[in-house]
Every structure is written in structure tokens, then in C-alpha cells.
C-alpha positions as CSV (number, residue, x, y, z in Angstrom):
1,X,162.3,78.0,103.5
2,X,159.7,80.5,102.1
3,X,160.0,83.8,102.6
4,X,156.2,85.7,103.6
5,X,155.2,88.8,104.6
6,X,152.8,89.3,106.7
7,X,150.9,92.1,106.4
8,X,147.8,92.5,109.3
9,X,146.9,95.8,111.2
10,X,145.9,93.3,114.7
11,X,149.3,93.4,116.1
12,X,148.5,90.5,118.4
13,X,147.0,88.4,115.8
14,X,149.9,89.4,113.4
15,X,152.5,88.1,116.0
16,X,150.5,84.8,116.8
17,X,150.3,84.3,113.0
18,X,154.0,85.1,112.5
19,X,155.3,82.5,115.5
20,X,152.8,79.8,113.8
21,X,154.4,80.1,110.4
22,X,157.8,80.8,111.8
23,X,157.7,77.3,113.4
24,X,156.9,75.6,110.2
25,X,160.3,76.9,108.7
26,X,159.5,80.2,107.4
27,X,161.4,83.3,107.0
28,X,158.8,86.1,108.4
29,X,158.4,90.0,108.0
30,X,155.1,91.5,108.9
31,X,153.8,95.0,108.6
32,X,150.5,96.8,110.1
33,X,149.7,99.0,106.8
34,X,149.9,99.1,102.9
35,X,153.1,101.8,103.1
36,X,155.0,99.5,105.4
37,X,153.9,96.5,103.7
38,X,155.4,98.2,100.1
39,X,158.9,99.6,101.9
40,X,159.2,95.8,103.5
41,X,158.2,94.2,100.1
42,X,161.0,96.4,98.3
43,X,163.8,95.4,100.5
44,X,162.9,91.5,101.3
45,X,160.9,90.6,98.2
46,X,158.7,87.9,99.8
47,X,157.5,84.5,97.7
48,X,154.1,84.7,99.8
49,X,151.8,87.8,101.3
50,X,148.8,87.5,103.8
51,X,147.5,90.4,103.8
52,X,144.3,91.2,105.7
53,X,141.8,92.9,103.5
54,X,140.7,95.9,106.3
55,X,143.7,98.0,107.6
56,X,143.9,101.8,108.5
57,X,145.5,104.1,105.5
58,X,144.6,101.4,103.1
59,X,143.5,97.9,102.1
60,X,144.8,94.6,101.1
61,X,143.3,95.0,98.0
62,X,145.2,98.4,97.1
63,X,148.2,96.2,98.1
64,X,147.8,93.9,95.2
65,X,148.6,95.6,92.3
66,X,151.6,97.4,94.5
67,X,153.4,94.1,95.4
68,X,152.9,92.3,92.1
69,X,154.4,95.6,90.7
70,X,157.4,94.7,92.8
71,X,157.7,90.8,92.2
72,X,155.2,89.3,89.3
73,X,155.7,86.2,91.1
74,X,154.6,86.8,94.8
75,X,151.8,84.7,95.7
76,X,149.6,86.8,97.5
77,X,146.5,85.7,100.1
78,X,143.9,88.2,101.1
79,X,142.9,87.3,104.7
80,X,139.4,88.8,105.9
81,X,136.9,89.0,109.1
82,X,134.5,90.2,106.2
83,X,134.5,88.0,104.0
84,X,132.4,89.4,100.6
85,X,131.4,88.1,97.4
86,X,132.4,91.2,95.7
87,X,135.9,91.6,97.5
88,X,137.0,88.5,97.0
89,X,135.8,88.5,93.2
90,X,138.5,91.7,92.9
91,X,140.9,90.0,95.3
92,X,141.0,87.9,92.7
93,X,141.0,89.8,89.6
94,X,144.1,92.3,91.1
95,X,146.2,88.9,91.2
96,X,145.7,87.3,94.6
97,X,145.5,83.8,94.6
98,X,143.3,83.2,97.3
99,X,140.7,85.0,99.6
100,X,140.4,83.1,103.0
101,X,137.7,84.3,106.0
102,X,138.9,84.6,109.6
103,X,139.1,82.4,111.8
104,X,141.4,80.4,110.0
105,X,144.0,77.9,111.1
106,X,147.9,77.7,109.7
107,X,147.2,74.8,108.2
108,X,144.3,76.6,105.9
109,X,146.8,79.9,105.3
110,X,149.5,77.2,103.9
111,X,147.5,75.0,102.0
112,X,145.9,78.2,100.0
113,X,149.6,79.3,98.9
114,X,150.6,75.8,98.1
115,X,147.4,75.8,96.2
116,X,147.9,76.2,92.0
117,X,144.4,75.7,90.7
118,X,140.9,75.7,91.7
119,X,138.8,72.8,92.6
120,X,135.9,72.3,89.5
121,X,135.0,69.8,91.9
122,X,134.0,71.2,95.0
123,X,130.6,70.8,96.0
124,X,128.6,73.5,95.3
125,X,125.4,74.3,97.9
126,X,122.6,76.3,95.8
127,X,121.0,77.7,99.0
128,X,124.3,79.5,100.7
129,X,124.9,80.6,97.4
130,X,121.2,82.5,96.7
131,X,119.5,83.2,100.1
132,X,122.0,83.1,103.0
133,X,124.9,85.0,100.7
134,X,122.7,87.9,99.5
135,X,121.4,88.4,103.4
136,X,124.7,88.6,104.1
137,X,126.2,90.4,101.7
138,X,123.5,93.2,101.9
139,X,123.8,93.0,106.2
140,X,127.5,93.9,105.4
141,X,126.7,96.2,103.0
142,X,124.1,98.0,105.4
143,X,126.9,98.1,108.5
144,X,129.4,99.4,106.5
145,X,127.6,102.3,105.1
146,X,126.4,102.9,108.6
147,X,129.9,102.7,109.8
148,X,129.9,99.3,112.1
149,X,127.1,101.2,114.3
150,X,124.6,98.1,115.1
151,X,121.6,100.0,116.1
152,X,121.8,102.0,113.2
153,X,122.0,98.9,111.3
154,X,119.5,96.9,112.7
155,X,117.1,100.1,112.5
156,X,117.7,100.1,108.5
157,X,117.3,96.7,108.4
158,X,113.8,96.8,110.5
159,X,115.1,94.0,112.6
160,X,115.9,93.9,116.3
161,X,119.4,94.8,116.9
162,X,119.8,91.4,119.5
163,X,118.6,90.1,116.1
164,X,121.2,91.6,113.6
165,X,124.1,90.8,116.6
166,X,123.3,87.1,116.4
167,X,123.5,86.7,112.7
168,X,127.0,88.5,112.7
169,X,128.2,86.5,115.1
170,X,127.3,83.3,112.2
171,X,129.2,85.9,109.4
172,X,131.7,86.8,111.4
């Protein structure tokens, strides 16, 4: 039995998440934010974390550093509805050991824990990688500086806000 922590501000999804992994044998905690996440982490020192990357008071990526302060050895998964080159890329760097984009099944969440190295063999699609992820990098870029508002965002962008909702729906 592994011991994970689950750490996702979506109390419903948290709870759905938590009965899923409870039922394949493991020994759950979760928290809502980084400061509960830390106190949990200090008294039940989980082997795994999934930890979304967008919470109130905080972000999975702050929690990094924090929890491998704690326990060297903690595997820890960032879990994201918005998905970014760059956040994963620090994910990364801070000591996670995977980055995975909502919706994602159990299955996925286990498989990237159980998951030592990377794949030099995955196939590699030049066009998602030059056109469609700088569009939506610099989309997500342009709705987080205008704070999720769409209308503002589409009105940076130049493009019809119908428009903008339709190729979020693809991101998100």
C-alpha cells in the first residue's frame, strides 16, 4: 500500500480522485491548499503527491521544494487544467516527476508515479510542438494576465470571443 497525498483545491474532484485511488489499495490524505498540504505532509509523510498546479494561497509548484524539504524521496505529480510549456518545464526542475493535464484517468495518475524515466522514444509531432503550442501558450498567457475575463481576452487577441471559447474548450 502507498501512502499519497492528495492535494487539489476542487473538493469534489479531490474526493472522486481520493475514492478512485483508495480502491486500488491506497492509503489517502488530501488537502485543499499548500499550508494544509505542508502540516499533512509533516505528520503522514506520503511516498506520492498529486498536487494540482492552481490553488488559492498558493501553487503546486511552491509545494515542491516544501515537500521534498520534508521527504527527499516523495514522488510528486503536478496535476493541471492549464497545462503550460513553461510550468511544466519548472514542475520539473523543482523535483516533480511528472506534469499531467486534466482530464485524466486513475490509470494515467498511477502509471506517471510508477514511471522512473522518460520515453527517448515517444513520437514526437513537429507541428503541436511549433504552431498549435505557441497559440496556446500565448492564448493562456493573454487570459491570465486579463484575469480569466474572455471578452477581454478575445478583444486582445482581435478574435471573436465565440472564437477564443471554442479553442479553450480544445486546451482545456
Amino acid at each position: 500500500m502507498t501512502s499519497l497525498l492528495i492535494v487539489e483545491d476542487d473538493k469534489a474532484f479531490c474526493e472522486a480522485l481520493a475514492a478512485s485511488l483508495g480502491k486500488r489499495g491506497h492509503e489517502i490524505r488530501t488537502a485543499h491548499n499548500v499550508a494544509d498540504a505542508v502540516s499533512i505532509a509533516e505528520e503522514f509523510n506520503p511516498e506520492w503527491v498529486l498536487a494540482d498546479l492552481k490553488m488559492p494561497g498558493g501553487s503546486g509548484l511552491e509545494l515542491i521544494p516544501k515537500l521534498l524539504e520534508i521527504d527527499s524521496k516523495t514522488k510528486i505529480v503536478i496535476l493541471t487544467g492549464y497545462a503550460g510549456i513553461s510550468t511544466a518545464i519548472e514542475a520539473i526542475k523543482l523535483g516533480a516527476i511528472h506534469y499531467l493535464s486534466k482530464p485524466v484517468s486513475t490509470d494515467e495518475i498511477i502509471a506517471a508515479f510508477d514511471k522512473d524515466e522518460g520515453n527517448p522514444n515517444i513520437p514526437v509531432d513537429e507541428d503541436s510542438l511549433t504552431r498549435r503550442a505557441a497559440e496556446r501558450e500565448h492564448i493562456l498567457m493573454v487570459l491570465k494576465r486579463n484575469n480569466s475575463n474572455i471578452s477581454a481576452t478575445a478583444r486582445e487577441l482581435g478574435m471573436h470571443r465565440r472564437t477564443l471559447q471554442r479553442k479553450l474548450d480544445k486546451i482545456r
